[in-house]
C-alpha positions in Angstrom: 0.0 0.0 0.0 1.0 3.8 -0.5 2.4 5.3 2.7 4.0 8.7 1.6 5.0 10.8 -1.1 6.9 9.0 -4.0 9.3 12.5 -3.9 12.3 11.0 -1.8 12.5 14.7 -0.1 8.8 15.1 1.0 7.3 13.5 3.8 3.5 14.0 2.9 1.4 10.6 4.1 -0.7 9.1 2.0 -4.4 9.9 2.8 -6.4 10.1 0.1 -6.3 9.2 -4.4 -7.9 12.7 -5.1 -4.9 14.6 -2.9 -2.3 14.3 -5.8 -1.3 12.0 -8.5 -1.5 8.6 -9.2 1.1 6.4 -11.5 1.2 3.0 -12.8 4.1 1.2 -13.5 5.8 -2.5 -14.0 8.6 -3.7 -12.6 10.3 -6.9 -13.8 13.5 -8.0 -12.6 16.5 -4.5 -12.4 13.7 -2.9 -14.3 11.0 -0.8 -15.0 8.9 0.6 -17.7 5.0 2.0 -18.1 4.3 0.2 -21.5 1.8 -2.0 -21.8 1.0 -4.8 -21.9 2.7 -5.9 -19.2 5.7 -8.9 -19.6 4.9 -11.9 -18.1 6.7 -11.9 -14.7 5.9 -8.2 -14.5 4.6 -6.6 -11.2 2.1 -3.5 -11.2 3.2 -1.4 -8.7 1.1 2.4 -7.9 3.4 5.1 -7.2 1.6 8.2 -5.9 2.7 12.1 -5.7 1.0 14.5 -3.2 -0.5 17.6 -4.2 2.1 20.1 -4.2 4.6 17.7 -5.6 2.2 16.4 -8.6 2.5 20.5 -9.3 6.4 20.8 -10.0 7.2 16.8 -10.8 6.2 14.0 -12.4 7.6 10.2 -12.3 9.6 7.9 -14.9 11.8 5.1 -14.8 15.5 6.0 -14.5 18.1 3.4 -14.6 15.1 0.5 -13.3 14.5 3.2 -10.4 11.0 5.0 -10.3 12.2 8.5 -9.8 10.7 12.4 -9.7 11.5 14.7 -12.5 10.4 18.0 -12.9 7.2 18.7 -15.2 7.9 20.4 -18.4 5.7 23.8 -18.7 3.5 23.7 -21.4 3.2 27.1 -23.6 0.3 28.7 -24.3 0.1 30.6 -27.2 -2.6 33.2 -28.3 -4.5 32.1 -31.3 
């Protein structure tokens, strides 16, 4: 089950699915990836970012780690 913050520097508990972000991933073996379908032997594991966090970061696989990374901004332009 989620306890806390997947963000390795915040210590927000897990209360609640609507209080942040929710991700989906597979892990087989060293490694881990968010295609699907899953390879047999995989395990789905939920990773979840608070609020605040979900604002700034967002989560991929790095080196067969699940890690934080920041969001890229998305531009707006005027029609």
């Amino acid at each position: 089950m989620l306890a806390k913050c997947a963000n390795p520097s915040c210590t927000t508990e897990f209360k609640y699915f609507r209080h942040g972000r929710l991700f989906e991933f597979n892990l087989h073996m060293n490694s881990c990836y968010d295609g699907f379908p899953p390879q047999k032997g995989a395990k789905r594991e939920l990773f979840w970012l608070c609020h605040d966090c979900s604002r700034k970061l967002t989560l991929q696989c790095d080196g067969g780690q699940i890690v934080p990374v920041p969001r890229r901004a998305r531009e707006h332009r005027a029609a």
